[in-house]
C-alpha positions as CSV (number, residue, x, y, z in Angstrom):
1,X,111.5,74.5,-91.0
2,X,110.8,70.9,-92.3
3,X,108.2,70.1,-94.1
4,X,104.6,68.3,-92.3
5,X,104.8,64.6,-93.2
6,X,101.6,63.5,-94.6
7,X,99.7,60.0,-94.7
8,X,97.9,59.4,-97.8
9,X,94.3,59.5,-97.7
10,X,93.6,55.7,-97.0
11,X,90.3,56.5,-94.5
12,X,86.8,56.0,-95.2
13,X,84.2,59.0,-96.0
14,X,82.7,57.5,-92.5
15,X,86.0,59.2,-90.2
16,X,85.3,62.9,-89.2
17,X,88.7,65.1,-90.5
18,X,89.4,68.4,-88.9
19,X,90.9,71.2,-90.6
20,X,94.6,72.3,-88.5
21,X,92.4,75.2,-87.4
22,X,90.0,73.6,-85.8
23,X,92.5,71.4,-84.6
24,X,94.5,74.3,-83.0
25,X,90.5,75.7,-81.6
26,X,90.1,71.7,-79.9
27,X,93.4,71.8,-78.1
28,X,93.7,75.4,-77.9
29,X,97.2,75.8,-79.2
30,X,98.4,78.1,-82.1
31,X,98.5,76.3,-85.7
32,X,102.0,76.5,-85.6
33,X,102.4,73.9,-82.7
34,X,99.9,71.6,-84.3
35,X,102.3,71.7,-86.7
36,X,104.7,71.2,-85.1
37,X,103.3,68.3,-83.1
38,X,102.5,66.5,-86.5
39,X,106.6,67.1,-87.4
40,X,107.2,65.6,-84.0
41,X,105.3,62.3,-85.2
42,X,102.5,63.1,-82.4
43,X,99.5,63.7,-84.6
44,X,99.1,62.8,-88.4
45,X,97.5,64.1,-90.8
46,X,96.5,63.4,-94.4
47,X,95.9,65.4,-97.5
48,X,92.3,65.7,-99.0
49,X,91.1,68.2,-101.4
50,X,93.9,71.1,-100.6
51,X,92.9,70.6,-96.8
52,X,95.8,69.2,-94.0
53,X,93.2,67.4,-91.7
54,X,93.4,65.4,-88.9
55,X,91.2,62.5,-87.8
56,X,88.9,64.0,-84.5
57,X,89.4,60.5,-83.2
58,X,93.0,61.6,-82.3
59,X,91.3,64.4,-80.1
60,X,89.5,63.7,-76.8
61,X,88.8,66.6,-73.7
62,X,90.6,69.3,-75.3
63,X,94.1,67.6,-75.7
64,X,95.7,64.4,-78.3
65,X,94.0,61.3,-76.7
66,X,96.3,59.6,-74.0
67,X,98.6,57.9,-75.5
68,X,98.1,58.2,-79.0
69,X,102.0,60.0,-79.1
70,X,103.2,56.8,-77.9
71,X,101.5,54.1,-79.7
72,X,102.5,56.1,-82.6
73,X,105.8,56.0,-81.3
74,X,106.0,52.5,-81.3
75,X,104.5,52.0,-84.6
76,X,107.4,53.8,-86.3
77,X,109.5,51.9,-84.1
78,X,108.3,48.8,-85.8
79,X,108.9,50.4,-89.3
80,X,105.3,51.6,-89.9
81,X,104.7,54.4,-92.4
82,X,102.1,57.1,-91.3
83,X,100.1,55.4,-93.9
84,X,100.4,52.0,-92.4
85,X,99.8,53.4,-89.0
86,X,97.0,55.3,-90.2
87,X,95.2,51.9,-91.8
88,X,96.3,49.7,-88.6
89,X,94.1,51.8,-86.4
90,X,91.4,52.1,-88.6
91,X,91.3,48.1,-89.0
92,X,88.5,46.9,-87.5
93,X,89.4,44.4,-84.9
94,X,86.9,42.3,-82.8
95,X,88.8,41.2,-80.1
96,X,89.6,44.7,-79.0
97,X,87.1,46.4,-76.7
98,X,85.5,49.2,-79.6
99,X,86.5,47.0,-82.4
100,X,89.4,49.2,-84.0
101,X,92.7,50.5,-82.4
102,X,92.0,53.7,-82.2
103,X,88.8,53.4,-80.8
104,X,90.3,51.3,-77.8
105,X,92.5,53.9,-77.3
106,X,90.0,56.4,-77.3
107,X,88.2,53.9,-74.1
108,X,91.0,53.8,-72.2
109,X,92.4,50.5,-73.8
110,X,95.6,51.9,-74.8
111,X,97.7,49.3,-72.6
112,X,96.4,46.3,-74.9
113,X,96.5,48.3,-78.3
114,X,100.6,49.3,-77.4
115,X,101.0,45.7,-76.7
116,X,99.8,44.9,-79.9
117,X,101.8,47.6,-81.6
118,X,104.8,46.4,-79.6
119,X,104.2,42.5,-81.0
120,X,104.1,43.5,-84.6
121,X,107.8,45.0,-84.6
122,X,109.2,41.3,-83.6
């Protein structure tokens, strides 16, 4: 089994982290496939204290927020590290609707935000 690739901690004390169990609770899978899904580049996590956690902004109605996989997808498309990706949707951005990329996703924005994404690789 490979090991979970982590981001390093790059987010503010101000972004909620969930512990993998709580995690696994949200979407109400075993820890092993949120595991797995973080292996499969669908969810990232960073390290803090001991602690694999997740940021709860990935989460929405019990399941990874639509099209978070793909974005994130794209992202490594265009080279991105999990850090990078991880500090690109934190970035706050004013002419997105919710003022950072993941919170744009998180209102249905995710179109605009993958165009984005999709713009940086060229």
């Amino acid at each position: 089994m490979s090991a979970i690739p982590v981001a390093d901690d790059v987010l503010g004390p101000e972004v909620e982290l969930l512990r993998l169990a709580e995690v696994s609770n949200a979407l109400g899978l075993s820890e092993n496939k949120v595991r797995q899904l973080l292996r499969d580049g669908q969810l990232i996590a960073v390290r803090r204290d001991g602690d694999l956690l997740v940021p709860a902004d990935f989460l929405a109605d019990g399941a990874p927020v639509k099209g978070l996989a793909g974005l994130l997808t794209v992202l490594s498309d265009a080279g991105f590290g999990r850090t990078e990706m991880l500090r690109w949707l934190y970035t706050e951005d004013e002419s997105l609707p919710g003022t950072t990329p993941v919170n744009a996703l998180r209102t249905n924005h995710g179109t605009e935000v993958k165009r984005r994404a999709q713009a940086m690789a060229f």
